[in-house]
C-alpha positions in Angstrom: 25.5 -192.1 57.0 23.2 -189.6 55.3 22.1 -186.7 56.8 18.5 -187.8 56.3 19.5 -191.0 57.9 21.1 -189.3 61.0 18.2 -187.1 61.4 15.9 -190.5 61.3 18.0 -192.0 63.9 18.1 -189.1 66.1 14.0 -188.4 65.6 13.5 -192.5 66.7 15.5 -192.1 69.5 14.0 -189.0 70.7 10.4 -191.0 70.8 12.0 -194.1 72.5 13.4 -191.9 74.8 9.9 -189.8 75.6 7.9 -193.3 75.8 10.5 -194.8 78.5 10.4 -191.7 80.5 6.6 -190.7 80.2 4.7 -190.1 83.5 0.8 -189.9 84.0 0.5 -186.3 84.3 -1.9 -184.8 86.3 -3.9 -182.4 84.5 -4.0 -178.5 85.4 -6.6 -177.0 87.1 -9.0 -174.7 85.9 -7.5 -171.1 85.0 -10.4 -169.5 86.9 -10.0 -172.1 89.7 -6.1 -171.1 89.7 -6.8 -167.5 89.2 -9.0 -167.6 92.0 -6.2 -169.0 95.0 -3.5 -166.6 93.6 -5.7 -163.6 93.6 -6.2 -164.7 97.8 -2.4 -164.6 98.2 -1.9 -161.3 96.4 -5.1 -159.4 97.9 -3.1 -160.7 101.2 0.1 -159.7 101.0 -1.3 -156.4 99.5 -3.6 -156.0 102.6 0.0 -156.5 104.6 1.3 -153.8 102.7 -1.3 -151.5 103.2 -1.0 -152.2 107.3 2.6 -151.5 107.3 2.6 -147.9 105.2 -1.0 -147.4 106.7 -4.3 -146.8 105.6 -5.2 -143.4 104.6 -7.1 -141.2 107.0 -10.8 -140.6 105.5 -10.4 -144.6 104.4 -13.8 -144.7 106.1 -15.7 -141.9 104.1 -14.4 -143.5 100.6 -15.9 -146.8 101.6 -18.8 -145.1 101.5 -18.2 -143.3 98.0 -20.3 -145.9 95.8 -18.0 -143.8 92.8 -15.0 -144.9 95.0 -16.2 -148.8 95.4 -17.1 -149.4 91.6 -13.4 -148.1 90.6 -12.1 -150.3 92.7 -14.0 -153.4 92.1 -13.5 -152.8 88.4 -9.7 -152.4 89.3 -10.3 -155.5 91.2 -12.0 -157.8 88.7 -9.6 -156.6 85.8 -6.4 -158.1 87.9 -8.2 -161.2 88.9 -9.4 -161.7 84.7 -6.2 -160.4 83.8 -5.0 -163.2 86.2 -7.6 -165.7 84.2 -6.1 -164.9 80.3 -2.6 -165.8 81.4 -3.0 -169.1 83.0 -4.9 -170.0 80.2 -2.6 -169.5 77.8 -0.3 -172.2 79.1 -2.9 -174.0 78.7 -3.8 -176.2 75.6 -6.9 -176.2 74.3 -8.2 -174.1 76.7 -11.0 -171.5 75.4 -10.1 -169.1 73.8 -12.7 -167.1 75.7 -10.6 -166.9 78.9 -8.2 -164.6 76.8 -10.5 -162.0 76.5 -11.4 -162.3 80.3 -9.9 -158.7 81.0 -11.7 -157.1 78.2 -15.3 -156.2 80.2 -14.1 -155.4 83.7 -10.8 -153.1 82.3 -13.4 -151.6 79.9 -15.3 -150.8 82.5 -12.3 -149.7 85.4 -11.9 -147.1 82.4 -15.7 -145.8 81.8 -15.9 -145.5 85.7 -12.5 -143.0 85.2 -13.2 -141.5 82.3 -17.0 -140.1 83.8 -15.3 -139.4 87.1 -12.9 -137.0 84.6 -16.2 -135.7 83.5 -17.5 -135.2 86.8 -14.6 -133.5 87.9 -14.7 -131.4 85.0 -18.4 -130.2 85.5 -17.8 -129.4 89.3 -14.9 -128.0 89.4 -13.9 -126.7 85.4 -10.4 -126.7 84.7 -9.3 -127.3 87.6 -10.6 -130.5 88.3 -8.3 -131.8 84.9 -5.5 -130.4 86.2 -2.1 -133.0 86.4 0.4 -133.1 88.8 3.3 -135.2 89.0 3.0 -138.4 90.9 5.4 -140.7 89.6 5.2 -142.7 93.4 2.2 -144.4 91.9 4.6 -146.3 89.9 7.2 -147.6 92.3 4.6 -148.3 94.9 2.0 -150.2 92.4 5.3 -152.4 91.3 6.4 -152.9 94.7 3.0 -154.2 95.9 2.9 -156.2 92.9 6.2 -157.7 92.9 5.5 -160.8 95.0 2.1 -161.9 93.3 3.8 -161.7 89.7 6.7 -163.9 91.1 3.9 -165.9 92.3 2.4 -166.2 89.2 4.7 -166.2 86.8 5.9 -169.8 88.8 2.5 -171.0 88.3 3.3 -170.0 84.5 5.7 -172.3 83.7 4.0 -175.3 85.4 2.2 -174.7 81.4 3.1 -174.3 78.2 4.1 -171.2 76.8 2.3 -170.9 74.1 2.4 -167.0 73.5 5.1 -165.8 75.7 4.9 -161.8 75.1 1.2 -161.6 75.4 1.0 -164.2 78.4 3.6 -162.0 80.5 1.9 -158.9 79.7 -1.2 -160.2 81.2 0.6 -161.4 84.0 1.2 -158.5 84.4 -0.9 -156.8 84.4 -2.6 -159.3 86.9 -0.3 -158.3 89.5 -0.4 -154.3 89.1 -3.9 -154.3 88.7 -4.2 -155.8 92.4 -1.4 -153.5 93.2 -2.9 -150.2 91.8 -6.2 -151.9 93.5 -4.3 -152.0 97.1 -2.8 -148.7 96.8 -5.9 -146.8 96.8 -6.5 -147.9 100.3 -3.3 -145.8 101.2 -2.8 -143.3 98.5 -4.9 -140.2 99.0 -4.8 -139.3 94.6 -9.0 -139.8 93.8 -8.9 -137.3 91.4 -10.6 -139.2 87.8 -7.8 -137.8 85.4 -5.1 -138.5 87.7 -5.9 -141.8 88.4 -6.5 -142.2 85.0 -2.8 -141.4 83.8 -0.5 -141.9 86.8 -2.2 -145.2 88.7 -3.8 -146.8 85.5 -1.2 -145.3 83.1 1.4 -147.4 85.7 -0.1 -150.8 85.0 -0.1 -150.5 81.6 3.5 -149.3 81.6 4.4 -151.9 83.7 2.4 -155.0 81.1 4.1 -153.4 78.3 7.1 -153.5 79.5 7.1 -157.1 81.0 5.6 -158.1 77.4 8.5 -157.0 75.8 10.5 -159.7 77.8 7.9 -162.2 77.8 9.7 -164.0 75.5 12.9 -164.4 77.3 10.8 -165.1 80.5 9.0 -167.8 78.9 10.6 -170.8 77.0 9.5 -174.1 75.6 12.2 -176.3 77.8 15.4 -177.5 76.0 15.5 -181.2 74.9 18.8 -183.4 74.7 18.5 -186.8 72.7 
């Protein structure tokens, strides 16, 4: 037999195969609807993990920083669009809008930074720029973060992976986004430029890093005939 004949054979056998076994599937829901009951599970197991190393003292006064609040809620709504992208990206068909979810609130988590860097600047000069190591902001935004990204990368592959790299980078950056956003309720580091580069500059480590692997993390499941 031919090799075009074998590859004919093997190609009809494949389809009768795939029509004997197919299954009503029920369709995935929403990303955003998704999105939304992971982000509860990792908000609670981060609130867990700010009750066991313990709130910071003056948590009370920076509730009542509105400077305090708006970085936080922009930390916030990047994880949870962040969240958004990547379940839609298993998804096909799905708009490409959702993709660019994490572009407004991550734009704004960084204007909200970069003016407190300004206002640190004007009030206190040089001093207020000035950058100490912190390198805890990176083991404890990846530790708070490890069970949501196991979380969702399981919700993942219920999908199609139809960009691995980027899809596990935004994954993510999901789940250190909601972890830098947890360990600010513990962490006493408010200073803009500090922030900016050891908390922030963590998540984006952390996304580049697990985009690098998103390919291995992510495959289109192997078919026997």
């Amino acid at each position: 037999m031919t090799e075009g004949g074998k590859n004919m054979r093997d190609t009809e056998a494949l389809i009768a195969r795939l029509a004997q076994e197919a299954r009503p599937q029920r369709p995935l829901p929403h990303p955003a609807r998704r999105a939304l009951g992971w982000s509860l599970t990792a908000l609670a197991f981060g609130a867990a993990m700010v009750w066991a190393i313990g709130p910071r003292p003056d948590l009370a006064e920076r509730l009542a920083d509105g400077r305090f609040l708006l970085e936080q809620a922009a930390a916030l709504a990047t994880g949870i669009a962040a969240a958004i992208a990547a379940l839609s990206l298993t998804i096909p068909g799905a708009s490409p809008l959702l993709r660019l979810a994490p572009v407004i609130p991550a734009a704004l988590w960084l204007a909200t930074l970069s003016a407190g860097c300004l206002r640190d600047w004007w009030q206190s000069g040089v001093d207020g720029l000035r950058i100490t190591p912190d390198p805890a902001c990176f083991g404890y935004i990846a530790l708070i973060g490890s069970l949501p990204a196991v979380v969702l990368y399981m919700m993942l592959r219920r999908g199609v992976p139809l960009a691995p790299r980027l899809t596990i980078a935004l994954a993510a950056l999901a789940a250190a986004g909601l972890g830098n956003f947890a360990l600010r309720f513990f962490h006493m580091q408010d200073a803009a430029l500090m922030v900016l580069v050891w908390q922030v500059g963590s998540v984006a480590l952390i996304a580049l890093l697990a985009g690098i692997s998103g390919q291995r993390l992510l495959r289109w499941p192997a078919r026997t005939v």
